[in-house]
C-alpha positions in Angstrom: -17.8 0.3 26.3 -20.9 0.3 28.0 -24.2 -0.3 26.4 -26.9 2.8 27.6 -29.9 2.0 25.6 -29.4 2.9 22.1 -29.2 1.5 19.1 -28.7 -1.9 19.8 -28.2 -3.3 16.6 -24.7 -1.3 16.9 -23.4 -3.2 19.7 -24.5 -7.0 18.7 -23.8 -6.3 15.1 -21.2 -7.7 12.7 -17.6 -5.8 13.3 -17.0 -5.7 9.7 -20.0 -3.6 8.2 -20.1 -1.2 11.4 -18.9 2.1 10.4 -15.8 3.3 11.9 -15.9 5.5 14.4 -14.4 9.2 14.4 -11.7 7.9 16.6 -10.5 5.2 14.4 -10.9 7.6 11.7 -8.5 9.9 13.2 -6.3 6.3 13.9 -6.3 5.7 10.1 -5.3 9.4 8.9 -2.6 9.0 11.6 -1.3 5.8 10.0 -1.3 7.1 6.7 0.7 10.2 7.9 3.1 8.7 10.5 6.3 6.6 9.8 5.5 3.9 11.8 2.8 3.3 14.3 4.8 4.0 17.5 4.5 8.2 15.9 0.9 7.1 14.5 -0.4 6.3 18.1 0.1 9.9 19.7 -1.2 11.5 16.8 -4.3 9.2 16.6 -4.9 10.4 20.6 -5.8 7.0 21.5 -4.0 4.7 23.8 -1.3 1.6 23.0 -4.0 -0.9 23.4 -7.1 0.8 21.9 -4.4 1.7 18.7 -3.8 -2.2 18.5 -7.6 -3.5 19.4 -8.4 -0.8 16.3 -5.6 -2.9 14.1 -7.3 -6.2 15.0 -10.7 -5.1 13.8 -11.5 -6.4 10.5 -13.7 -3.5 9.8 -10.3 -1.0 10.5 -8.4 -2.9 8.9 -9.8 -3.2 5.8 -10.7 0.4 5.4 -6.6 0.8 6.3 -6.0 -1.6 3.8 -8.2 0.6 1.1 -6.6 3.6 1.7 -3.1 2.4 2.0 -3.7 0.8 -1.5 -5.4 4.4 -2.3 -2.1 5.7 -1.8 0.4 2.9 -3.0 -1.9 3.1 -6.5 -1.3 7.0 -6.9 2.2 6.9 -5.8 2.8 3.7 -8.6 0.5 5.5 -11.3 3.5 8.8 -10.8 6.1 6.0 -10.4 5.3 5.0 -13.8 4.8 8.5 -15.7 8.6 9.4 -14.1 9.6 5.9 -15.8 9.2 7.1 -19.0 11.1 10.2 -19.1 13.7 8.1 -17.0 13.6 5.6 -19.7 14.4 8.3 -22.5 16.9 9.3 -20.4 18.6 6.5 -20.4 18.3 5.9 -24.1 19.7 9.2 -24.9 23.1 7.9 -22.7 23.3 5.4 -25.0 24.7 8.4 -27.3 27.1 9.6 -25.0 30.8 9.9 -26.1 31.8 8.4 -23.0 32.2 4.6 -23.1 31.5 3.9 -19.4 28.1 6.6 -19.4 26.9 4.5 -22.9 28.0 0.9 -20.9 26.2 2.1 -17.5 23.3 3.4 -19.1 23.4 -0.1 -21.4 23.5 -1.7 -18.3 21.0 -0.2 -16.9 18.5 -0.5 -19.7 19.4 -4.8 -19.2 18.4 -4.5 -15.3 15.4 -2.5 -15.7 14.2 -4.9 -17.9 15.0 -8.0 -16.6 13.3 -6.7 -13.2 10.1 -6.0 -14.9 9.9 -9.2 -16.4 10.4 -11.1 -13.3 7.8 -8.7 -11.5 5.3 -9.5 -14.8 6.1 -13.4 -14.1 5.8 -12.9 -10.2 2.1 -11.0 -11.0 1.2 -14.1 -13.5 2.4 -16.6 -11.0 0.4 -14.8 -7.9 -2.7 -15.3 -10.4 -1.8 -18.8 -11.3 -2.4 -19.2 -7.4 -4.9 -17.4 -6.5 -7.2 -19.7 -9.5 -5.6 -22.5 -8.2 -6.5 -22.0 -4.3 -10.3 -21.4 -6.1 -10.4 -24.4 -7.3 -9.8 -26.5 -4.1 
């Protein structure tokens, strides 16, 4: 892009504290709407290479990164209401007067819980980590 006399601070300043621009703002919504990027890059209206240079930007990504985790933390926080009733559920199969419904939803109580518990170690381990890479 070519410089005409502006604001020069814009064009020699750091990448990651320039604000985005309405195009990559328009790249971002696409993102977050799109499948995959090949249907986010027409719907962004900017070309292949501008759609990747926007990825590469540390500024673009990280705002992609906050609003992806923006909408991975509302999706978990319904996740985990719908976990509850699913839990209940489950417990009230335990009551059913069929043997293979009380032994699947058995079953399936074990899993569930087994899984969290290796997620809760995998989360306690990532921290273990992350203290230990502080520390070097």
């Amino acid at each position: 892009m070519m410089n005409t006399g502006g604001n020069h601070s814009e064009s020699t300043g750091d990448p990651r504290t320039k604000p985005l621009t309405a195009r990559q703002k328009k790249a971002i919504a696409a993102i977050l709407t799109a499948r995959n990027y090949e249907e986010a890059i027409p719907a962004a209206g900017v070309c292949r290479q501008t759609f990747y240079t926007y990825l590469r930007n540390p500024n673009f990504k990280a705002e992609l990164d906050r609003q992806l985790n923006q909408l991975t933390d509302g999706a978990m926080g319904r996740i985990k209401s719908a976990a509850g009733e699913a839990v209940e559920k489950m417990r009230a199969l335990l009551d059913s007067e069929s043997e293979t419904i009380r032994l699947r939803a058995a079953q399936g109580i074990i899993d569930y819980t087994l899984k969290a518990r290796e997620l809760e170690i995998g989360a306690r381990l990532d921290e273990i980590e992350k203290h230990l890479e502080g520390l070097k």
